[in-house]
C-alpha positions as CSV (number, residue, x, y, z in Angstrom):
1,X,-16.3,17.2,44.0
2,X,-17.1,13.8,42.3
3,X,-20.6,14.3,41.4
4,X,-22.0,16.9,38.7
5,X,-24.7,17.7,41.6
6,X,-22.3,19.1,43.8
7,X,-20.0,20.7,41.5
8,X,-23.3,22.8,40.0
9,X,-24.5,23.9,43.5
10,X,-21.4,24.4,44.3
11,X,-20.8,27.0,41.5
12,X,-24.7,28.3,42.2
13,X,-23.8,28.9,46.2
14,X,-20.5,31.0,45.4
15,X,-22.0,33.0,42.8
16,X,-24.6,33.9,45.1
17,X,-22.0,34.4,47.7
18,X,-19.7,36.7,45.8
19,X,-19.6,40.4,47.7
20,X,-16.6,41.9,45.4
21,X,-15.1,39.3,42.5
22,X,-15.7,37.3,40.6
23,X,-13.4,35.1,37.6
24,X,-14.7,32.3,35.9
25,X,-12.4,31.0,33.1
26,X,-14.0,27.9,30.8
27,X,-12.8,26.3,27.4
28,X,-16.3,25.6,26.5
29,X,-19.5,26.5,27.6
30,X,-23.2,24.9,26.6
31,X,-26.4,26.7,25.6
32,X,-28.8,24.8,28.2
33,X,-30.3,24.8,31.1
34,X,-27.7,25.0,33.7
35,X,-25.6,27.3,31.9
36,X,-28.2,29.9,32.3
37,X,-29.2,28.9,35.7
38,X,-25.7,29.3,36.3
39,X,-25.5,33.0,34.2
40,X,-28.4,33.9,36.0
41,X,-26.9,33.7,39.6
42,X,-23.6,35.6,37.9
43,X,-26.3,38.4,36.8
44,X,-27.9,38.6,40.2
45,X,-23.7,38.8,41.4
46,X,-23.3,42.0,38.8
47,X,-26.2,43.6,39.9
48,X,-25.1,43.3,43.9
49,X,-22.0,45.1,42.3
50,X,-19.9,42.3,42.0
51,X,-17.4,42.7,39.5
52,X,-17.7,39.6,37.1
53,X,-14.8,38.6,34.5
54,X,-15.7,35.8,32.4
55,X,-12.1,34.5,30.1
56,X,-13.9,31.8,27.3
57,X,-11.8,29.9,24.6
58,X,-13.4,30.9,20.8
59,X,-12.9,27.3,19.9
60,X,-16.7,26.8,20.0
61,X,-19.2,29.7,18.3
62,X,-21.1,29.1,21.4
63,X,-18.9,30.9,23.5
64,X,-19.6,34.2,21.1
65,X,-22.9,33.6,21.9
66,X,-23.2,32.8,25.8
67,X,-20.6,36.2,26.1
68,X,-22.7,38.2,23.9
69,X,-25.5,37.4,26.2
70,X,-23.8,38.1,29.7
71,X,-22.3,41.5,28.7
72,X,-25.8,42.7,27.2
73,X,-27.3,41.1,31.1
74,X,-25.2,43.7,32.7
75,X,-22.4,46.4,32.1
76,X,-20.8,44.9,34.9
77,X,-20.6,41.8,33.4
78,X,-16.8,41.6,31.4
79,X,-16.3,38.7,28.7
80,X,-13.4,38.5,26.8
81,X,-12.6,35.6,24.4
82,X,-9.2,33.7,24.2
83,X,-7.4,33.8,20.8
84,X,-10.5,34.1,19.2
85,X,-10.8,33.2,14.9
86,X,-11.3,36.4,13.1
87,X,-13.7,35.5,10.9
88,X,-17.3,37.3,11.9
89,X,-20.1,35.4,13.1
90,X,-20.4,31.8,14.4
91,X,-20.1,30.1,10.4
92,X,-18.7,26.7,11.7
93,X,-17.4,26.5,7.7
94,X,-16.1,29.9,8.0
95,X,-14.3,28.9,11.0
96,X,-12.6,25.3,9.7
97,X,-11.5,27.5,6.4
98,X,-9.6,30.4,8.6
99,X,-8.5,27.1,11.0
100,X,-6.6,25.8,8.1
101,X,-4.5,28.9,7.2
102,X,-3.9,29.8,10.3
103,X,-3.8,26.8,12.2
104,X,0.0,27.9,13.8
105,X,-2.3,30.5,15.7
106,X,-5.4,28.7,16.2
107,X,-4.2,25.6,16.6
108,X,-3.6,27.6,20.2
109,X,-6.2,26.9,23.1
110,X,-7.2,27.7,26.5
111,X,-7.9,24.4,28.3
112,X,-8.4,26.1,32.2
113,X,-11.0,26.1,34.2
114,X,-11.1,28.1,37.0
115,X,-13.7,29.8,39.4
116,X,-12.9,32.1,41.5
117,X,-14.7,34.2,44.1
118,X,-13.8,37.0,45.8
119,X,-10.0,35.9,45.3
120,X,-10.8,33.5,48.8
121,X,-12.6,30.8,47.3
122,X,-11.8,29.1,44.0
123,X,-13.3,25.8,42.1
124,X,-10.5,24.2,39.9
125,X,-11.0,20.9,37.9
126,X,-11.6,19.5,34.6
127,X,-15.1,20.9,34.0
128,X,-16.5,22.8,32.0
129,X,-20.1,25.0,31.8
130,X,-22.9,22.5,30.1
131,X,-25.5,19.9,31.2
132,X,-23.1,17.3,30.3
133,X,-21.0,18.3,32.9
134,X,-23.8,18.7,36.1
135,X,-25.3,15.3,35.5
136,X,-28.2,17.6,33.5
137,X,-28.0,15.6,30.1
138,X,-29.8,12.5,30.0
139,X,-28.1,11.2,26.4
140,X,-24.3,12.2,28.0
141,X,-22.4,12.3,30.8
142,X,-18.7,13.2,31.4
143,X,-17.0,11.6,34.7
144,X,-15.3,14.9,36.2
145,X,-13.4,15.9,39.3
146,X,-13.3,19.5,40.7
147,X,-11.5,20.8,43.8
148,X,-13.0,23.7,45.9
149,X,-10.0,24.9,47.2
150,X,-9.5,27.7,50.0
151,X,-6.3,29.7,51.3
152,X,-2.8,30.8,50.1
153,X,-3.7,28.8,46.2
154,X,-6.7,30.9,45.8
155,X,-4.1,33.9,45.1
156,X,-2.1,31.7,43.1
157,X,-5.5,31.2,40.7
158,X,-6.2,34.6,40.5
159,X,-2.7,35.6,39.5
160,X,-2.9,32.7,36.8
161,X,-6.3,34.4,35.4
162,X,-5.1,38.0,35.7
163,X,-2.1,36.4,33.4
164,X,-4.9,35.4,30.8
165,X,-7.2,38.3,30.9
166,X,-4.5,40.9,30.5
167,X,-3.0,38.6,27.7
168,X,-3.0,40.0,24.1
169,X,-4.7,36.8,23.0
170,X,-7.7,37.9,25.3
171,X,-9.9,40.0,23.4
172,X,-13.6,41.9,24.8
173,X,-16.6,40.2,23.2
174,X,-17.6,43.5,22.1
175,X,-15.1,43.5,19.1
176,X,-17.0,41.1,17.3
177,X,-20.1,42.7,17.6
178,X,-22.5,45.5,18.1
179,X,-22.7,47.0,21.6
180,X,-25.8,45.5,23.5
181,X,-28.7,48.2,23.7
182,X,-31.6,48.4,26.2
183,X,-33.6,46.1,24.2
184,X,-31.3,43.1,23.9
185,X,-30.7,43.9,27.7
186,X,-34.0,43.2,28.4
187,X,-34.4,40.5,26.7
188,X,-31.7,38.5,27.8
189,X,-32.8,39.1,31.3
190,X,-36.5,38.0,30.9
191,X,-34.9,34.7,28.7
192,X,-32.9,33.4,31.8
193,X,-35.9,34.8,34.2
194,X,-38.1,32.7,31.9
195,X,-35.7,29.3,31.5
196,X,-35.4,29.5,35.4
197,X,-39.3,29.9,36.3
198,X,-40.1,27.1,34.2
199,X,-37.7,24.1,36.3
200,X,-38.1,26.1,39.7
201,X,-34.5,27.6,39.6
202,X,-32.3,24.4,39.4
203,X,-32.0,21.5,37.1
204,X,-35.7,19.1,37.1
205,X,-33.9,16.4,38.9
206,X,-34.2,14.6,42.1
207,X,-30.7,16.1,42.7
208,X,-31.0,19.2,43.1
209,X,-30.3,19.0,46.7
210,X,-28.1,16.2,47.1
211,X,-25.9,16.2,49.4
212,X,-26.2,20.0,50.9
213,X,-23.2,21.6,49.0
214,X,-25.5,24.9,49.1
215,X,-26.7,24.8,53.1
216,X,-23.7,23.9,53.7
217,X,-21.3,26.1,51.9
218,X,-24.1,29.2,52.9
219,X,-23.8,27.8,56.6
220,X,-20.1,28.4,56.6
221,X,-20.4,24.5,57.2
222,X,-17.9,23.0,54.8
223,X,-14.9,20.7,56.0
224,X,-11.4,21.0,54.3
225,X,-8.5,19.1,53.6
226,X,-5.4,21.3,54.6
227,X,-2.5,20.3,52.7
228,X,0.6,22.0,50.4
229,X,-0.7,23.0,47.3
230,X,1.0,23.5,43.9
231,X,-0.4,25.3,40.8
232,X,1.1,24.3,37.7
233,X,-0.6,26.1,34.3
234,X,1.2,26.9,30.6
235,X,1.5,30.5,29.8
236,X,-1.0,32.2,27.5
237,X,1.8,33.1,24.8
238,X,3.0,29.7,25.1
239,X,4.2,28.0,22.2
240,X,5.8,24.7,20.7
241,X,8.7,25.7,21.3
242,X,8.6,26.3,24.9
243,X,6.1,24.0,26.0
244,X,7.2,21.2,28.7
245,X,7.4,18.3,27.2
246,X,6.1,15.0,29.3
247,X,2.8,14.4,30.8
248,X,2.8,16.7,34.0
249,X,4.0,19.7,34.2
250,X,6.1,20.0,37.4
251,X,5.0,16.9,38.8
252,X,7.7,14.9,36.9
253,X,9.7,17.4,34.9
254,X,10.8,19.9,37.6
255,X,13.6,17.7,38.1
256,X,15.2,14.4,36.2
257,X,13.1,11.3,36.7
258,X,10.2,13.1,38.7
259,X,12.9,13.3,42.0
260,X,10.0,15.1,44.3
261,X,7.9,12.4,43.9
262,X,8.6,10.1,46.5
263,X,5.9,7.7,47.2
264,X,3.1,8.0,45.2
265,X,1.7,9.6,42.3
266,X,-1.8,9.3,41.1
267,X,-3.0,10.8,37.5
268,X,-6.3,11.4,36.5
269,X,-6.9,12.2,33.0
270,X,-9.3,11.8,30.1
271,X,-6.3,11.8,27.5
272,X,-2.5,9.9,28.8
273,X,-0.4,10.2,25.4
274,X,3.0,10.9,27.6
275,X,6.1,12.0,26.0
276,X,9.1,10.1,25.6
277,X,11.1,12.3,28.4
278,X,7.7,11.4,30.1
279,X,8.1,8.2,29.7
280,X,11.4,7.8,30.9
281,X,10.6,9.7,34.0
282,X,7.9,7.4,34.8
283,X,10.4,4.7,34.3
284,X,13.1,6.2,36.5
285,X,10.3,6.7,39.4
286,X,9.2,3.1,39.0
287,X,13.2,2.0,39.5
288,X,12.6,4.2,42.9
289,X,9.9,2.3,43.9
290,X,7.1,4.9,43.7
291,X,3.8,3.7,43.4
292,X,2.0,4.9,39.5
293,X,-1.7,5.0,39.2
294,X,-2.9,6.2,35.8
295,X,-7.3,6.5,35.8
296,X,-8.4,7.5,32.2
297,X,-10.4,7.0,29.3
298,X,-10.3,4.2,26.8
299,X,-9.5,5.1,23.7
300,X,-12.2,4.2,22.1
301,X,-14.5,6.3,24.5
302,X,-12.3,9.5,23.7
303,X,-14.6,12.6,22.7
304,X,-12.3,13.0,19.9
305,X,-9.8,10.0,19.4
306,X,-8.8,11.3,16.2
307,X,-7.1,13.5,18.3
308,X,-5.0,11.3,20.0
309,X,-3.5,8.6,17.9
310,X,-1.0,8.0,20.5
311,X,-3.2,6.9,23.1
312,X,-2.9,2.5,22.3
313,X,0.5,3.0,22.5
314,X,0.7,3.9,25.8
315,X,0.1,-0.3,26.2
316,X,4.0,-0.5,26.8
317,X,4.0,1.8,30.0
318,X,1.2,-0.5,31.7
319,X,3.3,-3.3,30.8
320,X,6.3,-2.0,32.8
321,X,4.6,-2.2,36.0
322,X,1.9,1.1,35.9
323,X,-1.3,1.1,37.0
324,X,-3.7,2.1,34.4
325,X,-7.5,2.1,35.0
């Protein structure tokens, strides 16, 4: 899913679909419009009896809040926050001052993002909840790719977010709060009621509809790709010291010089600082023959390209005889 229209309906359809489950793990979430069109159909889920478990990373306060908000929708509704700062409240000074004492810890994120529906249906990609990521915000918009994926991987996803949930690191929105009474219940639910009534249930855009991910996902009408799959993801209680160094995990550092790889292999990614031993593997696959495409950011673009130093001297690579774009 290229488009932020179809990756939003997309999202809309299943949570309207779910009968039993369902998982939704993020790094960041917005406070906007789609968000809570989007918490809204995951409400309506809960109160089918679906069980909803929603895994956010505490790097943003706004995950505090948006989880504070969909336990107090529904007690079926579980939110649990991924090695979440201890400091109380969402003090964005508080938090930098605890970040620099303990960045060793903190310094320690979540970057999934998984969606998962009665373990049979899953949406995996690189976005996250916000407008900026449904082609909703008018002043930004982030190029993202999704994959709604189907069969045997769907298990493999909902191992990888049991792994989280159950994780030490994940801990119940509750402990940094009060527990939601009727009142607040209430008045979350007539708040997203409200936001949802005033735009008509979906985003004020002519794409709302585009390209009938919802008829045809509720029509049972949706053609797949059948192929091997592979899910690679870090540990949660990974750390330095056992991370994989290089730029894939598994794709090239399985086995010396990427030896899987036979023909192709295409990389789409918003930051490409590879490691040395990444480097050389990429080198040893372009000996092979193998064909390297690289599509991502410039560094100047980059979110955050304080962040990623690295990134101009990646020059050399393309040099060699990659593909960058």
């Amino acid at each position: 899913m290229a488009s932020g229209q179809s990756a939003f309906m997309t999202r809309s359809a299943l949570a309207d679909a779910a009968e039993r489950t369902l998982d939704l793990q993020y790094y960041s979430v917005g406070d906007d419009l789609t968000t809570d069109l989007l918490l809204l159909g995951i409400l309506g889920a809960a109160e089918r009896g679906v069980r909803v478990r929603i895994l956010l990373d505490d790097i943003s306060p706004l995950a505090r809040d948006f989880g504070r908000r969909a336990s107090a929708a529904h007690p079926g509704i579980h939110v649990r926050l991924f090695n979440p700062f201890k400091v109380a409240g969402t003090s964005s000074l508080l938090r930098l001052g605890e970040f620099i004492f303990d960045s060793e810890r903190l310094n320690r994120r979540m970057h999934n993002k998984v969606w998962v529906t009665d373990n049979a249906v899953a949406i995996v990609g690189s976005r996250n909840l916000g407008d900026e990521y449904f082609s909703a915000n008018s002043n930004v918009n982030f190029c993202d790719i999704d994959v709604l994926a189907a069969g045997p991987i769907v298990a493999e996803l909902s191992r990888a977010f049991d792994n989280y949930w159950n994780s030490p690191a994940a801990v119940p929105v509750q402990a940094f709060g009060d527990t939601p009474d009727a009142a607040e219940t209430e008045f979350v639910r007539r708040t997203l009621q409200a936001r949802a009534a005033s735009c008509g249930g979906a985003p004020p855009n002519s794409w709302r509809d585009q390209g009938g991910w919802r008829e045809a996902l509720g029509a049972d009408n949706v053609t797949l790709t059948w192929a091997p799959a592979l899910l690679r993801y870090d540990q949660p209680d990974q750390d330095k010291a056992t991370l994989t160094s290089g730029i894939a995990h598994g794709a090239i550092d399985d086995e010396p010089g990427g030896a899987r790889t036979q023909n192709e292999l295409l990389i789409v990614s918003p930051y490409f600082v590879p490691s040395p031993t990444g480097r050389r593997h990429l080198a040893q696959m372009r000996e092979r023959g193998v064909r390297i495409a690289v599509l991502t950011n410039s560094w100047p673009r980059l979110t955050r390209p304080q962040r990623t130093p690295g990134m101009p001297a990646t020059a050399p690579i393309v040099a060699r005889g990659h593909r960058a774009a």
